[in-house]
C-alpha positions as CSV (number, residue, x, y, z in Angstrom):
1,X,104.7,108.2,142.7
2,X,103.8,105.8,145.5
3,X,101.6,107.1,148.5
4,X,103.0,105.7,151.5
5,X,100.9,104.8,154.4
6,X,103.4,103.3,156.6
7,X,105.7,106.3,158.4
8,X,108.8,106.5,159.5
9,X,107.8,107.2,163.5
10,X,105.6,103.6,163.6
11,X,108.2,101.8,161.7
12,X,110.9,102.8,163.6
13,X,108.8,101.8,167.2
14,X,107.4,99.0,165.2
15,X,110.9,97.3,165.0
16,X,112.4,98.0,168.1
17,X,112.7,95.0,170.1
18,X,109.9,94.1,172.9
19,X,109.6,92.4,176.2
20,X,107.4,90.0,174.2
21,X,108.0,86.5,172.8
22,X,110.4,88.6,170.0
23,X,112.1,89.6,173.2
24,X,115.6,88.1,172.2
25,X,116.2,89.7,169.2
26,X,119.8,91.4,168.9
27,X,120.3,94.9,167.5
28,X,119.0,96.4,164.8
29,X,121.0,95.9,161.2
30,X,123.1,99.0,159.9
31,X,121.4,97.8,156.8
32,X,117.5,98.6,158.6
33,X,118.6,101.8,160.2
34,X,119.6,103.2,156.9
35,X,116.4,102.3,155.7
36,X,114.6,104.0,158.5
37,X,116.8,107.4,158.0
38,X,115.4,106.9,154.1
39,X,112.1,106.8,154.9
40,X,112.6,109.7,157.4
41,X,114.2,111.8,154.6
42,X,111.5,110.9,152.4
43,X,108.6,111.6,154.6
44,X,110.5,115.2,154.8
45,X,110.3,115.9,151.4
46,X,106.8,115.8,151.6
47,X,106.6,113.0,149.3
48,X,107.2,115.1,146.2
49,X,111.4,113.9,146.4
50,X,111.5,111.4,143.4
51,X,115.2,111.1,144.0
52,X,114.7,110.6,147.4
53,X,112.0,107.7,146.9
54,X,114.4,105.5,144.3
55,X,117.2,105.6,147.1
56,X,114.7,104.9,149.8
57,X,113.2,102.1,147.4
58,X,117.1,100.8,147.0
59,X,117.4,100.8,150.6
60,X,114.3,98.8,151.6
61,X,115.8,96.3,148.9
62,X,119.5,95.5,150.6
63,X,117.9,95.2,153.3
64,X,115.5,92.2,152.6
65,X,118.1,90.6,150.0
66,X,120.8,91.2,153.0
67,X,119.1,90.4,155.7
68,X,116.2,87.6,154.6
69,X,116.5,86.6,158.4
70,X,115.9,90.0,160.0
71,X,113.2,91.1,157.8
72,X,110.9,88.1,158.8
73,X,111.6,88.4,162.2
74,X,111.1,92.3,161.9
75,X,108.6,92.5,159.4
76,X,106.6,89.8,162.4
77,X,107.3,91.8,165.4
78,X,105.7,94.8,163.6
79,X,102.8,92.9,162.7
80,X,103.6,93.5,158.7
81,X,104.7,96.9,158.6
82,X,108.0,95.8,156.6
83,X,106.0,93.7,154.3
84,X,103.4,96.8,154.1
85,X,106.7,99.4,153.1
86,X,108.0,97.1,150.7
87,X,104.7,96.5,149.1
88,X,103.3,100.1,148.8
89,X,107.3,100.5,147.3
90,X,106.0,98.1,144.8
91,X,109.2,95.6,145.2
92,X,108.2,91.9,143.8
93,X,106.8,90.0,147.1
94,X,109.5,87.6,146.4
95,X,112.2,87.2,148.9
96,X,115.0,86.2,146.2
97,X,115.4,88.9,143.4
98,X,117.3,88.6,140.6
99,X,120.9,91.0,141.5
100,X,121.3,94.1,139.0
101,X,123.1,93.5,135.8
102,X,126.7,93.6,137.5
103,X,126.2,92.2,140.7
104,X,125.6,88.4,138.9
105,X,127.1,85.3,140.9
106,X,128.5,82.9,139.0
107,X,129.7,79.2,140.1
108,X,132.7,78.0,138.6
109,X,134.0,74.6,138.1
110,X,137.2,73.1,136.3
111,X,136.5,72.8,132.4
112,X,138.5,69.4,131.7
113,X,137.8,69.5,128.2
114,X,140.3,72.8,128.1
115,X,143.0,71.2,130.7
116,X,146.4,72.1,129.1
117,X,149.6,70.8,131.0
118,X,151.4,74.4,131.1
119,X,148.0,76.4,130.9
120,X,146.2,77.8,133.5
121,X,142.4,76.3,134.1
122,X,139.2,77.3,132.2
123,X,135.9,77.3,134.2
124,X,132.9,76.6,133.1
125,X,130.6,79.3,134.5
126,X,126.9,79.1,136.0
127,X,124.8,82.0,136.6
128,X,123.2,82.0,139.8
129,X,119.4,83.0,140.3
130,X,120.2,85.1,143.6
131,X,123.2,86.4,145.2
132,X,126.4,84.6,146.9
133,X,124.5,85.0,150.2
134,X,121.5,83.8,149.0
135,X,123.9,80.7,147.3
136,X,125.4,80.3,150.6
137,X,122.1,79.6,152.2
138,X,121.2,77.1,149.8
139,X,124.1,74.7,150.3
140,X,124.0,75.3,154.0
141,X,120.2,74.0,153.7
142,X,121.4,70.9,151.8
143,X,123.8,70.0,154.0
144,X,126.8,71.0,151.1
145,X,130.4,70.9,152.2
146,X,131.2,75.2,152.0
147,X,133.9,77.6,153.1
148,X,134.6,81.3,152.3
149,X,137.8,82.2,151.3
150,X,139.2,85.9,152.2
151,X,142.8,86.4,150.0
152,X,144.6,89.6,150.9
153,X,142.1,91.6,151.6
154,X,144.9,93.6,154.0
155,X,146.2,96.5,155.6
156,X,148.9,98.0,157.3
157,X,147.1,100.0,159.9
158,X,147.5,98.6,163.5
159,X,144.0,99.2,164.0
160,X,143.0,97.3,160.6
161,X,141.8,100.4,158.7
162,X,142.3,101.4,155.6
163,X,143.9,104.4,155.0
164,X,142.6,107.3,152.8
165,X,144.6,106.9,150.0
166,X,144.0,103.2,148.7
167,X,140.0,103.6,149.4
168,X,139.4,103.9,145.9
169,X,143.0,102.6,144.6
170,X,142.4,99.5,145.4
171,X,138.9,98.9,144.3
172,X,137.4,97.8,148.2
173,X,135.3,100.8,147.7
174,X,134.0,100.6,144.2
175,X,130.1,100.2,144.5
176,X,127.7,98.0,143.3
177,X,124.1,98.3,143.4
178,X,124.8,100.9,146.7
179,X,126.8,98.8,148.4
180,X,130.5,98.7,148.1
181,X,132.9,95.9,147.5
182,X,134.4,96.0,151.1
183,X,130.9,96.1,152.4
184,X,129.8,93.1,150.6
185,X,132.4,91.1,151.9
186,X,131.8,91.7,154.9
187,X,128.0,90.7,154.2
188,X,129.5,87.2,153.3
189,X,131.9,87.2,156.6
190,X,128.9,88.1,158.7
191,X,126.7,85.2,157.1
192,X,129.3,82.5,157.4
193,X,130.0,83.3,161.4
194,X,125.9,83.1,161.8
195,X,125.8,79.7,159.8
196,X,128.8,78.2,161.2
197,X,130.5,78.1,157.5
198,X,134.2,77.7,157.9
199,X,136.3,81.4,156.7
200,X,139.5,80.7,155.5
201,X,141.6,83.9,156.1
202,X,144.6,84.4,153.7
203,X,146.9,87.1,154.1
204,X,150.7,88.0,152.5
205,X,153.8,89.1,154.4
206,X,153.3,90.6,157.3
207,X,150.3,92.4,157.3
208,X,146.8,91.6,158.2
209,X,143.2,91.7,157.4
210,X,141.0,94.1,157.5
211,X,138.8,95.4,160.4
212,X,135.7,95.6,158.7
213,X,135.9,91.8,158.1
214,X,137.5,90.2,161.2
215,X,134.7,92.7,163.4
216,X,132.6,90.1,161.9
217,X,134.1,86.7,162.9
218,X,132.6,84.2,164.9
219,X,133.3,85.2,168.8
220,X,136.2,83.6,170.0
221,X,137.3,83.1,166.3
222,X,135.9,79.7,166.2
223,X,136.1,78.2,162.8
224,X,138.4,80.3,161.3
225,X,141.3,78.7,160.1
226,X,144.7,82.0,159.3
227,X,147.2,81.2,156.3
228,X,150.3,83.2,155.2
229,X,150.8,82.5,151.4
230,X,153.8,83.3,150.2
231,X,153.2,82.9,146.5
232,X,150.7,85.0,144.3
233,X,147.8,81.6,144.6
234,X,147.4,79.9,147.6
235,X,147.9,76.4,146.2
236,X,151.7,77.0,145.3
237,X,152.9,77.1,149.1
238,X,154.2,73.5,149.0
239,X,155.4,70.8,151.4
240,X,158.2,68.8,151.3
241,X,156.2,66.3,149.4
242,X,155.5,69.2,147.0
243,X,151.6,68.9,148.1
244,X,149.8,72.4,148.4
245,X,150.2,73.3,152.3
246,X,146.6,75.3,152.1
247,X,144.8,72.0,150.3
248,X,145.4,69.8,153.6
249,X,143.5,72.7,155.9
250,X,140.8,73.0,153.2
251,X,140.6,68.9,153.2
252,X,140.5,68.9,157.1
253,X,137.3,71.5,156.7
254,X,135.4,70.4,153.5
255,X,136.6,66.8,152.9
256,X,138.8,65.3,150.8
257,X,136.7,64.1,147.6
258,X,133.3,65.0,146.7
259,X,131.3,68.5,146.0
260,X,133.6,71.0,147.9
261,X,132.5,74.6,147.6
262,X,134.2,77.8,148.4
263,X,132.6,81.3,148.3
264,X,136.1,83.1,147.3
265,X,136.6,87.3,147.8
266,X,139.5,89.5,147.9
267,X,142.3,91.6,146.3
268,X,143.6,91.6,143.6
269,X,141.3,89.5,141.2
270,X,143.3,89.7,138.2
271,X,146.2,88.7,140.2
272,X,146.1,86.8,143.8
273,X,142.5,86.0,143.7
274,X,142.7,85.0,139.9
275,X,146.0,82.6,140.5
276,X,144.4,81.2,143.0
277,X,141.4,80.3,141.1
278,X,142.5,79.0,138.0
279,X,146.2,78.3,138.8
280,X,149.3,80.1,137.3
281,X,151.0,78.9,133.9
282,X,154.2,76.6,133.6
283,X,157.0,77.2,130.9
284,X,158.5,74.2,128.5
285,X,161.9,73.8,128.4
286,X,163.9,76.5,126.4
287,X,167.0,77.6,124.8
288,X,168.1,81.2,126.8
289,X,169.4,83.7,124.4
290,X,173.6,81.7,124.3
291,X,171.5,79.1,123.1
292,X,171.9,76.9,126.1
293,X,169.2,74.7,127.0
294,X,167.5,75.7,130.2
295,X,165.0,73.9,132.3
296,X,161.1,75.2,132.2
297,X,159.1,74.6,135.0
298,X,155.5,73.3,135.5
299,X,152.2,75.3,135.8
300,X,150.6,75.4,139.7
301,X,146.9,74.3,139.6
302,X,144.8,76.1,141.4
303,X,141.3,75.1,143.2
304,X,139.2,74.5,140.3
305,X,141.7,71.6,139.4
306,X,141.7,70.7,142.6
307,X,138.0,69.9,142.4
308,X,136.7,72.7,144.2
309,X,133.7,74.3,142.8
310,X,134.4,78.7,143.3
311,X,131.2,80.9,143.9
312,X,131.9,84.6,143.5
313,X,130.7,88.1,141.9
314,X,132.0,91.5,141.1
315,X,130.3,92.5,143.9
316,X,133.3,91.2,146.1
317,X,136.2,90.8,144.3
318,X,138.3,93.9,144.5
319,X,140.8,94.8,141.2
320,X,142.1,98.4,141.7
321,X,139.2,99.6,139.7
322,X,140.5,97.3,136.7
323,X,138.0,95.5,134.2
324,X,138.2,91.8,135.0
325,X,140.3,90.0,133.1
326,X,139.5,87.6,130.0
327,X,139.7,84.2,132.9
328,X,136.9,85.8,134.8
329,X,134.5,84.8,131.4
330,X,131.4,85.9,131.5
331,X,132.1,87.9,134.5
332,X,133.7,90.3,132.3
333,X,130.9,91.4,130.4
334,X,129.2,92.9,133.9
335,X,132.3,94.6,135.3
């Protein structure tokens, strides 16, 4: 077991903010004071808590792969004591870590090579090196065309809670690696209001997102664009030119050709999230059962095949504690 030098009391001071030239930074993180109230539970346990120390080591991790930002300026005010925790934790030095077995992000783009004219679309799936967040970062750094996309992720509460009974119903509070589902996404919300990334906030009917995720939109709402679907995917609100309704505001934010991506979340991902994804199927023509012939009707693409390339994980897509269905690919294998 580690011997840890660095104590809860100077890391706590340590991190406060100053009158110095660190003077402007904002409160701490909910992510850093739970790391603080691990340390303090582990420096009760007189260092013998082995239980303690893994959730304490866990702890010290979200924080640094949540909050890159924070710990630099932290780990600087303190003149290294976060670096100094994480190191005597024995955590890799390395800001990016690879995420835990079922907390993989995956980029997904159209397979053309599987298009089928009544089928829904196959992705081809890459997995990512880091997290969404730490994907997000990168295409904000080279100057990438990116939106986050929140579908359904709703409740009936005026206040925007969620009420007791669909916590764990409907998968928002399903952890991975410590953190749950709900929380995630509103890691991703709170990233995209600091880097300026448009959030594109879908709802059904006539209820409305979330608390825990609107609490964390840009002040005065500013680059968030609100859209009422009324079918299961997105794209099958059409116009009168039968043109997706929803692909005009994402061409308005993102651009109408080129590498468009979209960091997608919600509830549920085997059924609104998924439609939306890879599109919902079509039906050939038929004969009903007096043998009548009786007109099909065509699939609804979704945004893969409209050329957008989808970055998600588990980690934020909510399924009322279902597997992942077969679409999902290799996804399924780590739910």
């Amino acid at each position: 077991m580690p011997n840890l030098t660095v104590t809860y009391a100077e890391l706590d001071e340590g991190t406060k903010r100053t009158s110095g030239a660190l003077k402007y930074l904002g409160f701490r993180s909910s992510a850093l004071l739970t790391l603080l109230q691990k340390l303090d539970i582990h420096e009760k346990s007189k260092g013998d808590g082995v239980a303690s120390l893994a959730v304490l080591k866990a702890a010290a991790r979200t924080w640094r792969r949540n909050h890159p930002k924070e710990f630099a300026n932290r780990d600087k005010l303190s003149d290294g004591l976060c670096s100094k925790l994480l190191t005597e934790l024995a955590i890799p030095p390395q800001q990016r870590e690879p995420p835990e077995p079922n907390c993989v992000a995956y980029e997904i783009v159209n397979d053309q090579n599987a298009s089928d004219a009544l089928k829904p679309a196959k992705g081809k799936f890459k997995e990512l090196e880091g997290s969404v967040l730490d994907a997000m970062r990168d295409l904000v750094s080279n100057s990438k065309h990116i939106g986050v996309l929140i579908i359904d992720v709703q409740t009936k509460d005026e206040r925007g809670a969620l009420t007791e009974a669909c916590r764990v119903g409907n998968g928002l509070h399903v952890k991975y690696d410590s953190r749950s589902v709900l929380q995630n996404q509103a890691d991703v919300v709170g990233l995209a209001s600091e880097l300026k990334i448009p959030i594109f906030n879908v709802t059904a009917g006539d209820e409305q997102t979330v608390d825990a995720l609107t609490s964390k939109f840009p002040e005065n709402n500013e680059k968030v664009y609100n859209f009422k679907k009324s079918n299961n995917n997105v794209m099958g609100d059409m116009d009168l030119n039968s043109k997706p309704k929803f692909l005009k505001t994402l061409k308005d934010q993102l651009g109408k050709t080129g590498d468009r991506y979209l960091v997608v979340m919600g509830f549920n991902a085997n059924q609104c999230v998924q439609g939306s994804v890879f599109g919902n199927a079509g039906l050939e023509d038929y004969n009903n059962i007096y043998g009548e012939p009786t007109k099909g009707y065509p699939k609804v693409k979704g945004l893969l095949e409209y050329g957008f390339t989808v970055i998600t994980a588990r980690t934020i897509l909510a399924s009322a504690t279902a597997p992942l269905e077969s679409a999902w690919g290799p996804m399924v294998e780590h739910a």
